[in-house]
ROMI-658386 format. One line per field, with one value per atom (N, C-alpha, C): residue in one letter; chain; atom name; z, y, x. Coordinates in Angstrom, 3 decimals. Atoms other than C-alpha are relative to their C-alpha. Layout:
type: A  ...
mol: A  ...
atom: CA  ...
zz: Z  ...
yy: Y  ...
xx: X  ...
REM end
This chain:
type: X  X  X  X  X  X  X  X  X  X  X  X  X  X  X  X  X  X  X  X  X  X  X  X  X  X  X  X  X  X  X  X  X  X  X  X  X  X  X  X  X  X  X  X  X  X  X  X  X  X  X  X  X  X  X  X  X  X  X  X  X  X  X  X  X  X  X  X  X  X  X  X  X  X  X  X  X  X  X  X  X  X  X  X  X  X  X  X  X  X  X  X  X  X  X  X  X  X  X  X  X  X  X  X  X  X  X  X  X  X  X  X  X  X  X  X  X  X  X  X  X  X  X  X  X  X  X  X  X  X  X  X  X  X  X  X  X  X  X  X  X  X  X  X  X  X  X  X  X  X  X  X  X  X  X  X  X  X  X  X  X  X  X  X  X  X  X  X  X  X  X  X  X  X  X  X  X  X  X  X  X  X  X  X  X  X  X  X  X  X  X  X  X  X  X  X  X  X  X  X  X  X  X  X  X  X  X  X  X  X  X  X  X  X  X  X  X  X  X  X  X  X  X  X  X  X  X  X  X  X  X  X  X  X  X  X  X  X  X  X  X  X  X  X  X  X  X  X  X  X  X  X  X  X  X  X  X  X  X  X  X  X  X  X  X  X  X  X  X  X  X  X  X  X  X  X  X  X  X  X  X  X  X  X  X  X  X  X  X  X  X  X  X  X  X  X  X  X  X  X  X  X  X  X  X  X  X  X  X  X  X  X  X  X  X  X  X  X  X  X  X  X  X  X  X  X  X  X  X  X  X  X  X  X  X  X  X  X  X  X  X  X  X  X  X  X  X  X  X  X  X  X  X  X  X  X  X  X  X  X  X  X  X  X  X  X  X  X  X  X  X  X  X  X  X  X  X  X  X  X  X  X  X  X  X  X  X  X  X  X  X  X  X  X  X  X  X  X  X  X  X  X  X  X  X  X  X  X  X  X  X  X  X  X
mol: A  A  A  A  A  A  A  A  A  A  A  A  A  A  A  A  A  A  A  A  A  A  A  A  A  A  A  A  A  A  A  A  A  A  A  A  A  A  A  A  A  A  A  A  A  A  A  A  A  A  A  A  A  A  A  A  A  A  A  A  A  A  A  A  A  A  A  A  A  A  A  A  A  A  A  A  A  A  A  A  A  A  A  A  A  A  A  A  A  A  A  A  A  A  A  A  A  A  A  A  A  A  A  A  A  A  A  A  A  A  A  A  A  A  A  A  A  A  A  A  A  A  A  A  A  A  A  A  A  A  A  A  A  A  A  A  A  A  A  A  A  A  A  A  A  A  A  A  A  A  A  A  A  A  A  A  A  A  A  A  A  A  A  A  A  A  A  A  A  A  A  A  A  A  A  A  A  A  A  A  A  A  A  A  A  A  A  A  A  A  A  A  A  A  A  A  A  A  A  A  A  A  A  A  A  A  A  A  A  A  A  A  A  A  A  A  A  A  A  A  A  A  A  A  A  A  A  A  A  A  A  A  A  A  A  A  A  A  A  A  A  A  A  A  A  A  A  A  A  A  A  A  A  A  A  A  A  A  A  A  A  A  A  A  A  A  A  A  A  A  A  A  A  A  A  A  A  A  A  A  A  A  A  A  A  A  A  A  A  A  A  A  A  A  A  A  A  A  A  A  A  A  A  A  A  A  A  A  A  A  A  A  A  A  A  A  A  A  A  A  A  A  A  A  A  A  A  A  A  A  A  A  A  A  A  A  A  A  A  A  A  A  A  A  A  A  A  A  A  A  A  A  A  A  A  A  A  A  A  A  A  A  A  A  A  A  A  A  A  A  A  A  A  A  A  A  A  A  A  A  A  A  A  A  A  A  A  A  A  A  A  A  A  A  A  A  A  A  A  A  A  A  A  A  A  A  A  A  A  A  A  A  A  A
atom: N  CA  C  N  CA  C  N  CA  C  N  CA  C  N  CA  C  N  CA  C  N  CA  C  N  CA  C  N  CA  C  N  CA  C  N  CA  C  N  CA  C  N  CA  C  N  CA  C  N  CA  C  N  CA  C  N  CA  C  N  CA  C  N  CA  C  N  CA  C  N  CA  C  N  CA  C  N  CA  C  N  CA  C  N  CA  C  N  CA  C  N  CA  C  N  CA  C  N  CA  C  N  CA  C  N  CA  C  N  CA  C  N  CA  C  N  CA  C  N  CA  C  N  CA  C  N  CA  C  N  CA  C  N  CA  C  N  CA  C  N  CA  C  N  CA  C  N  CA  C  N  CA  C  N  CA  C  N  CA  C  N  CA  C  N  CA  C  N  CA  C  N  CA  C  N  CA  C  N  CA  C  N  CA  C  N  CA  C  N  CA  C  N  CA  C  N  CA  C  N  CA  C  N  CA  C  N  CA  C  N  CA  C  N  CA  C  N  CA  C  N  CA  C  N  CA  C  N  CA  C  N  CA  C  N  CA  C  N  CA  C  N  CA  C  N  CA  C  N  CA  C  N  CA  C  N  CA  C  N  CA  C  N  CA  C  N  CA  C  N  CA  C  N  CA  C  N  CA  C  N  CA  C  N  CA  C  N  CA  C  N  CA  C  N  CA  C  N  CA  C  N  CA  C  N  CA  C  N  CA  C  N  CA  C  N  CA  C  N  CA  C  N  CA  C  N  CA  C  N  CA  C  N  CA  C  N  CA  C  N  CA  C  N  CA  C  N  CA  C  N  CA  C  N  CA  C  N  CA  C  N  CA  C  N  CA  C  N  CA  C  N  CA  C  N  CA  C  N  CA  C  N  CA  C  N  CA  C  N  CA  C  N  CA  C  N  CA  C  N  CA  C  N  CA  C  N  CA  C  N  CA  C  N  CA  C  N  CA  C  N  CA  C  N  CA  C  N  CA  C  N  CA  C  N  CA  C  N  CA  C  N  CA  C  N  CA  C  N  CA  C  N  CA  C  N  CA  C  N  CA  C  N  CA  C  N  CA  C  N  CA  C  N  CA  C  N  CA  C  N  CA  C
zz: -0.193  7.847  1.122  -1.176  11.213  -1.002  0.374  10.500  0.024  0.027  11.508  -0.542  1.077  9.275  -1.345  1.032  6.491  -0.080  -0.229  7.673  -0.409  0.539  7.334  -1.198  1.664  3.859  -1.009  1.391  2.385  0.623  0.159  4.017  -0.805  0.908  2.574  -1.193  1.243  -0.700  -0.078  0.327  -0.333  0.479  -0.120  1.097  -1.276  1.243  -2.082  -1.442  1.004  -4.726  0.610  0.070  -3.216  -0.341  0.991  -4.072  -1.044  1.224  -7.149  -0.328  0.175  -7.453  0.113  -0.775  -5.762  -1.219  0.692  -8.094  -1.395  1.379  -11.268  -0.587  0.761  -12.392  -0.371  0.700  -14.564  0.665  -0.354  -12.331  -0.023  0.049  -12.955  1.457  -0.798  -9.751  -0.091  0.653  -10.954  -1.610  0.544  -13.660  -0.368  0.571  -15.864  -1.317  1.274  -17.667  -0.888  1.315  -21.221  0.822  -0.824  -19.042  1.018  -0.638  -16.169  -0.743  1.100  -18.382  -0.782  0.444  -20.179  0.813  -1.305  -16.775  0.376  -0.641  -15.851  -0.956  1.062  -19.111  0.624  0.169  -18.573  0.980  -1.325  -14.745  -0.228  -0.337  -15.245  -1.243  0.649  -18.545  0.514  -0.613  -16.290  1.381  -1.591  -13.192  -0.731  0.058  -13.163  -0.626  0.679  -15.384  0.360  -0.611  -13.462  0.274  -0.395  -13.160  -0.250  0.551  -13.895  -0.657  -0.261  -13.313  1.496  -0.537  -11.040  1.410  -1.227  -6.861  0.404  -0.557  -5.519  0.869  -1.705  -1.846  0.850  -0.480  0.666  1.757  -1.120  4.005  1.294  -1.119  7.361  0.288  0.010  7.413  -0.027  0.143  7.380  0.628  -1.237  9.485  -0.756  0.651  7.314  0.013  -0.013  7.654  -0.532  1.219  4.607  -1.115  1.684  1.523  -0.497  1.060  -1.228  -0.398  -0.001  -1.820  -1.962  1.104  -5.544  0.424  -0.092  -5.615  -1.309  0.314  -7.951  0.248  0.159  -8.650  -0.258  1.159  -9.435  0.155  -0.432  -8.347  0.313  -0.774  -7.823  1.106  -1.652  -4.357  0.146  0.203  -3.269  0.490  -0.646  -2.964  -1.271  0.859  -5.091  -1.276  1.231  -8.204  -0.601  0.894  -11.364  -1.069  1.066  -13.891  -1.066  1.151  -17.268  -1.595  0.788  -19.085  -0.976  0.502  -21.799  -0.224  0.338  -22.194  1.433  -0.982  -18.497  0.955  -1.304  -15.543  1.313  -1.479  -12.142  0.730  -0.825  -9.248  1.646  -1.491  -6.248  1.006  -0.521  -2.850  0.686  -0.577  -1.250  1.340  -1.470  1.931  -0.735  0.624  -0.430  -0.969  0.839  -2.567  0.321  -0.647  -0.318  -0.126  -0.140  -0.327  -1.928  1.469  -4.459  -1.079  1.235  -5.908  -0.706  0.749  -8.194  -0.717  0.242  -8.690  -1.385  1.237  -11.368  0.590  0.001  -11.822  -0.980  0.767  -13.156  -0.048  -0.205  -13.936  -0.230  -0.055  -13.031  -0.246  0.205  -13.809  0.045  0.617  -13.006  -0.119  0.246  -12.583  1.534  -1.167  -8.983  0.655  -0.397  -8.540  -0.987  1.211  -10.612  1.015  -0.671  -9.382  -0.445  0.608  -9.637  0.640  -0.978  -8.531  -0.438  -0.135  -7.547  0.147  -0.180  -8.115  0.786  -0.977  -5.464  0.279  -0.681  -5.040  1.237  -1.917  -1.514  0.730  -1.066  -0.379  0.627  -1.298  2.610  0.118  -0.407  3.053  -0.624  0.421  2.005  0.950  -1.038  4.374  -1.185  0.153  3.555  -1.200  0.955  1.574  -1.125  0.984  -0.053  -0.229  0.081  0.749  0.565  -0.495  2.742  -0.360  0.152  2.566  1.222  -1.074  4.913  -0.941  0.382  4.265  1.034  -1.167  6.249  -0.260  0.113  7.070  -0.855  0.610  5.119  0.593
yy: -0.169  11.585  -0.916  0.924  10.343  -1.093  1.660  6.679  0.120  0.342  7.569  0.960  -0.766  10.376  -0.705  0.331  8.242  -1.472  0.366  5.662  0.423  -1.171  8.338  -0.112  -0.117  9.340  -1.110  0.875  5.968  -0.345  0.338  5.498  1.032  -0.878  8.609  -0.415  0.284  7.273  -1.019  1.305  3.835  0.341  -0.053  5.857  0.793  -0.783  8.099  -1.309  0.485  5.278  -0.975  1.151  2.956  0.732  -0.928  6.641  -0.121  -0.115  6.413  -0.923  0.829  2.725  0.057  -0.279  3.390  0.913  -0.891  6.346  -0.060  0.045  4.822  1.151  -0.686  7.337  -0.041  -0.186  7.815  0.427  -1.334  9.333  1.223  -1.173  12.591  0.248  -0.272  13.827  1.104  -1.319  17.206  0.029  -0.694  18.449  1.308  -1.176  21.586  0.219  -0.571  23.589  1.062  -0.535  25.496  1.650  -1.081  29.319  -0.317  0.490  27.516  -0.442  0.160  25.821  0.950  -1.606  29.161  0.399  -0.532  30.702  -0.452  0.456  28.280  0.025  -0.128  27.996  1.407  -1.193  31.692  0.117  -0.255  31.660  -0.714  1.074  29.080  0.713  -0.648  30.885  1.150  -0.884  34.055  -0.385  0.574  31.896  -0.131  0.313  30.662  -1.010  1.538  28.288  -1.013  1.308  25.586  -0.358  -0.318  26.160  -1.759  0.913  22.520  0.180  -0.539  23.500  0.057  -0.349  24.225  -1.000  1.062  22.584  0.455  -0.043  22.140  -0.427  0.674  21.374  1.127  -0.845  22.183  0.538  -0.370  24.051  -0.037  -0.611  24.639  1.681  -1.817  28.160  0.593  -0.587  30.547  -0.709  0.025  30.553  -1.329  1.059  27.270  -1.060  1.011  25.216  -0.204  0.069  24.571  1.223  -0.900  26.526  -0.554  0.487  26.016  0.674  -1.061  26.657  -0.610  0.279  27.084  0.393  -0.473  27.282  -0.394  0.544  27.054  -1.482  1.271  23.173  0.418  0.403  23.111  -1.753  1.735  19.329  -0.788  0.899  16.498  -0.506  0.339  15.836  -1.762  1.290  11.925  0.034  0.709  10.429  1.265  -0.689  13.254  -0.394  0.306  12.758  1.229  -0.566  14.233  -0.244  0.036  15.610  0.820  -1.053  16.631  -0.119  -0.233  17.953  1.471  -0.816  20.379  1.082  -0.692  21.262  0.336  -0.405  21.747  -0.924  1.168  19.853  1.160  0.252  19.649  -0.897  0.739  18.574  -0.070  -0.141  17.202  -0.477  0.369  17.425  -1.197  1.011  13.595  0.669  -0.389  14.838  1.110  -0.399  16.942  -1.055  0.508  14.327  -0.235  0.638  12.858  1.544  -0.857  16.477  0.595  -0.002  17.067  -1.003  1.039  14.088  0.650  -0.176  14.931  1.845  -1.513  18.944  0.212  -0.903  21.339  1.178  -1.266  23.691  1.167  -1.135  27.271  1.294  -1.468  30.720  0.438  -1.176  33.816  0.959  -1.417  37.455  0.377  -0.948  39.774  1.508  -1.313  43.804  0.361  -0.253  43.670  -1.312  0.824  40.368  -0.971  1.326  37.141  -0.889  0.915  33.957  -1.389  1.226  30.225  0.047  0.467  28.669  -1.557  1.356  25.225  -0.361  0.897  23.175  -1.080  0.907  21.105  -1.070  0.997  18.036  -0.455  0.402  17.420  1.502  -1.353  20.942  -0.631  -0.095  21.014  1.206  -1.525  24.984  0.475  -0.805  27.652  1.448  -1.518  30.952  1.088  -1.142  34.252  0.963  -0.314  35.266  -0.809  1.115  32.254  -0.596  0.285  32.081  -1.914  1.873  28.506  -0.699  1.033  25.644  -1.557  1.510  22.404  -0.983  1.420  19.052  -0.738  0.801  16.329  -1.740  1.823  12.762  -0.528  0.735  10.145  -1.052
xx: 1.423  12.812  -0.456  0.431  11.126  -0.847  0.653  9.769  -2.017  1.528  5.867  -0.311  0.498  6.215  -0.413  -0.264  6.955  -1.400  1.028  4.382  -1.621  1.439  1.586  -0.218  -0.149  2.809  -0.471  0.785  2.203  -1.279  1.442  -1.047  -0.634  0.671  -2.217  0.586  -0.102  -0.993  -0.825  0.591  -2.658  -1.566  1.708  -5.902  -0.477  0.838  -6.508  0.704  0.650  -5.686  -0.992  1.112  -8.043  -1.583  0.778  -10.141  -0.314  0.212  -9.792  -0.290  0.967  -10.435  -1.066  1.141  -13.459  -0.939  0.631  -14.234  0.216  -0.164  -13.179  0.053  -0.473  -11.155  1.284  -1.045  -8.296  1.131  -1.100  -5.663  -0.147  -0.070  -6.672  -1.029  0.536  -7.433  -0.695  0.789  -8.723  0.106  -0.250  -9.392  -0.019  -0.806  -8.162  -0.965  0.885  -10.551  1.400  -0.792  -8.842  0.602  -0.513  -8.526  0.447  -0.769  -6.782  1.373  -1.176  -4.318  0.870  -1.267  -3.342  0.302  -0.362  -2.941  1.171  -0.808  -0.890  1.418  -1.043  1.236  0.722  -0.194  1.575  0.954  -0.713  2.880  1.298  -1.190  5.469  0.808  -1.307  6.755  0.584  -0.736  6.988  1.151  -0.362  8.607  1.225  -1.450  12.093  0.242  -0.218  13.753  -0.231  0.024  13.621  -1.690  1.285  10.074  -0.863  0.404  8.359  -1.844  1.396  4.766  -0.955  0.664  2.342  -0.508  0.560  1.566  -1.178  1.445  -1.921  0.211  0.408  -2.546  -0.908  1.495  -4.609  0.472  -0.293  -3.981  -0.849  1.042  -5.719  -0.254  -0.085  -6.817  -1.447  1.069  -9.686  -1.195  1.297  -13.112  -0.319  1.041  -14.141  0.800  -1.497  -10.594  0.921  -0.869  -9.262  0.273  0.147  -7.833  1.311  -0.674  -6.357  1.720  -1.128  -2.802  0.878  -0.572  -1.181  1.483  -1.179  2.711  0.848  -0.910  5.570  0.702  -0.519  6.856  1.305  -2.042  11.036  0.364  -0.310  10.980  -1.155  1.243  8.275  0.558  -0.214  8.183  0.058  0.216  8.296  -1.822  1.460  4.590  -1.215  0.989  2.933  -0.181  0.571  1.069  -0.085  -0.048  1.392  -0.804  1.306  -1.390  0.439  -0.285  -0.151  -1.546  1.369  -3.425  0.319  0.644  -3.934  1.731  -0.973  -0.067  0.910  -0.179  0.791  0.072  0.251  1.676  -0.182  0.240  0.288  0.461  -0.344  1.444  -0.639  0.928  -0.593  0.424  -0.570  0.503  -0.640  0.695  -0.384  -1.104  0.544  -1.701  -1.435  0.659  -4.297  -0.902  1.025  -5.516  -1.413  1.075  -8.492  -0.855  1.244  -9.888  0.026  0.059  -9.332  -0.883  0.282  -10.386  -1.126  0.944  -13.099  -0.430  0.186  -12.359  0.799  -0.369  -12.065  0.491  -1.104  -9.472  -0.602  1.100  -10.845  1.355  -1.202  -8.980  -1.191  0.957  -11.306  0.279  -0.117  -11.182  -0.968  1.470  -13.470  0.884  -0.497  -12.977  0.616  -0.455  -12.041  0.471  -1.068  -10.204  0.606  -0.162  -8.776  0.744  -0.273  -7.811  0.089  0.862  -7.921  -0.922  1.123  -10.970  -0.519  0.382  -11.872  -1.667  1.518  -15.249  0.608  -0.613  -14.783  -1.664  0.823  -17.321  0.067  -0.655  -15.740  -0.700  0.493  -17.023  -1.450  1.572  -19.724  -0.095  0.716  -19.548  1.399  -0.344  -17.709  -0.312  0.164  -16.966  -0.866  0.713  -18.268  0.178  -0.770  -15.852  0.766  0.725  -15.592  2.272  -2.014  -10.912  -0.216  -0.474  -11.859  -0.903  1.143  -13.987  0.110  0.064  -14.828  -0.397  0.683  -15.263  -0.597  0.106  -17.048  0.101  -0.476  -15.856  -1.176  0.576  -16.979  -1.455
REM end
């Protein structure tokens, strides 16, 4: 691994707990409402053995910047944090925490889509269609 990669990595570790100092909270960087949690139970018993549970991070993408990306866990990564709530683990990617801290995790259904969906206290806007979201510096 290049050296000012690895540099980065622990500042973004040492910039989201001094977050959470800050925000006196528990470690739980999100939380996991009760229809998220079954969702998730659900995906990982249909996924592959090895399946652990569930990654959160956040991408660059869509007219607004960011979105959200869920994936299959088989391994905790180094530097990421782990949220086991409600029967289920999460796993958050570092480089995501600073825009998570303080969100709720949701499972939706309606008649023409389903999804997760994030309450995000870090949001400033939300596109049109509602796939990205921005934040703004502190």
């Amino acid at each position: 691994m290049d050296e000012r990669h690895d540099v980065r990595r622990r500042k973004v570790t040492i910039r989201y707990k001094l977050i959470l100092v800050i925000m006196k909270i528990d470690n739980n960087i999100i939380t996991i409402t009760d229809k998220a949690a079954e969702r998730v139970k659900y995906l990982i018993k249909k996924g592959d053995k090895n399946v652990l549970g569930l990654r959160i991070g956040v991408k660059s993408s869509g007219c607004s910047g960011f979105k959200y990306s869920v994936e299959y866990a088989v391994e905790a990564k180094e530097f990421e944090e782990t949220i086991s709530s409600k029967g289920v683990t999460i796993f958050i990617d570092p480089a995501a925490v600073m825009f998570l801290v303080g969100s709720e995790m949701d499972w939706n259904e309606s008649k023409f889509s389903s999804g997760f969906d994030f309450k995000n206290p870090n949001e400033t806007a939300r596109c049109g269609c509602g796939e990205s979201f921005s934040v703004s510096a502190p």
